[in-house]
N, C-alpha and C positions, 0 to 999 in steps of 0.2 A: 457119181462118187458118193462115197456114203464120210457121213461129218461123225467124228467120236467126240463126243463132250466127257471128260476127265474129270470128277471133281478127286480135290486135295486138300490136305494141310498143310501144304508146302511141299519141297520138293524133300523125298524119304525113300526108302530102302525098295518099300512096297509100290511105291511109284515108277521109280527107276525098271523094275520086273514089267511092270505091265507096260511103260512107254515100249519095254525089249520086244516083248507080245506083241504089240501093234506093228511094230516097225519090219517084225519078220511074217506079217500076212500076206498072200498073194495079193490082196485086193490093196488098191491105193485109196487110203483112209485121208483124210482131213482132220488130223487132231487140234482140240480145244483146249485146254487145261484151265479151268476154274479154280482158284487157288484161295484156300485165309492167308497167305501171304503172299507181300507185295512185289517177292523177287520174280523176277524172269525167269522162265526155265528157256535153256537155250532151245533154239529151234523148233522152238514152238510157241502159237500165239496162247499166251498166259493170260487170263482175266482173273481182275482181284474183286475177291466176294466178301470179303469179313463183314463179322456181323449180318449174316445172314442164313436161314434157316436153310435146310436140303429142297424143302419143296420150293421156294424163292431160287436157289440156284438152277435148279431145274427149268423154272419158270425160263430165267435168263437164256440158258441154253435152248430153250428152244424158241424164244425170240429173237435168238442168234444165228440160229441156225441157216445157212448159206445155201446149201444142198438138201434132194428129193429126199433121203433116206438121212435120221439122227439116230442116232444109238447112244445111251449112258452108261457110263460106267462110275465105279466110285476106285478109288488109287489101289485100293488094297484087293483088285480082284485080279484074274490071268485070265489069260487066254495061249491053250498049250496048243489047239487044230489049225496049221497054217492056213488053213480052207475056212475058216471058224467062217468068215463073212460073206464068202461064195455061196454055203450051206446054205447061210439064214439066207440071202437075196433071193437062193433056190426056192426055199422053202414058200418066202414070202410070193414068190410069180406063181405057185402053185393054189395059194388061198386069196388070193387077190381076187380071181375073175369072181371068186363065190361072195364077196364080202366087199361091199362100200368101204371099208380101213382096213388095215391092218396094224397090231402093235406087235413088233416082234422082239422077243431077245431069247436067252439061251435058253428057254422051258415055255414052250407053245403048248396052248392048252383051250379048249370050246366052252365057249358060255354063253347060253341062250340069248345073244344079243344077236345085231346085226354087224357086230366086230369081234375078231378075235382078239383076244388078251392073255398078257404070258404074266410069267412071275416071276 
C-alpha cells in the first residue's frame, strides 16, 4: 500500500479537489492529512502541525510513515490519471533493480548519483 501525506491549511476548496483525486485512484492509498489546523477532517487521520516549517512537516511524515512506499503532496496539487499511482509503482520496479533507492514523484529525472531523484 503506498501512504499519501497531505500537507494543509486546513480543510479548503483545493483540498477537497485533491482528497476527490485520491479517493478515485485504482490503487488503495492510505491518506495522511497534516494540517495548521486543529480540526478533523472526516475520514481521515488529520495530524496537527502549526508552527511548523514544510521541511519539519515533511520530516514528521516521514517518521510516520506506516508503509513501503510515502508519497507528498501539498493540498493545492491534483491528480487527474486514475492509474497516476500504478504508473509511478511501474515506473519505480523498473529503476529499482538498477539503483540502491529510489525517490519518485510525478517528474523522474537521472543524476549522477547512485539514486534517482525527481522534482
Amino acid at each position: 500500500m503506498i501512504e499519501v501525506a497531505v500537507f494543509a491549511r486546513g480543510e479548503n476548496q483545493k483540498l477537497t479537489n485533491l482528497l476527490k483525486d485520491l479517493s478515485n485512484q485504482n490503487k488503495k492509498l492510505n491518506i495522511k492529512i497534516y494540517s495548521d489546523s486543529k480540526e478533523q477532517i472526516e475520514n481521515y487521520t488529520t495530524i496537527y502541525t502549526e508552527d511548523k516549517n514544510i521541511a519539519e512537516k515533511r520530516n514528521i511524515a516521514i517518521e510516520n510513515c506506516e508503509s513501503k512506499y510515502l508519497f507528498l503532496l501539498d493540498d493545492d496539487n491534483r491528480i487527474y490519471n486514475n492509474d497516476f499511482f500504478d504508473n509511478l509503482l511501474d515506473k519505480y520496479t523498473k529503476v529499482q533493480q538498477y539503483y540502491k533507492k529510489a525517490i519518485i514523484s510525478p517528474i523522474i529525472y537521472y543524476k549522477n548519483t547512485d539514486t534517482i531523484q525527481s522534482a
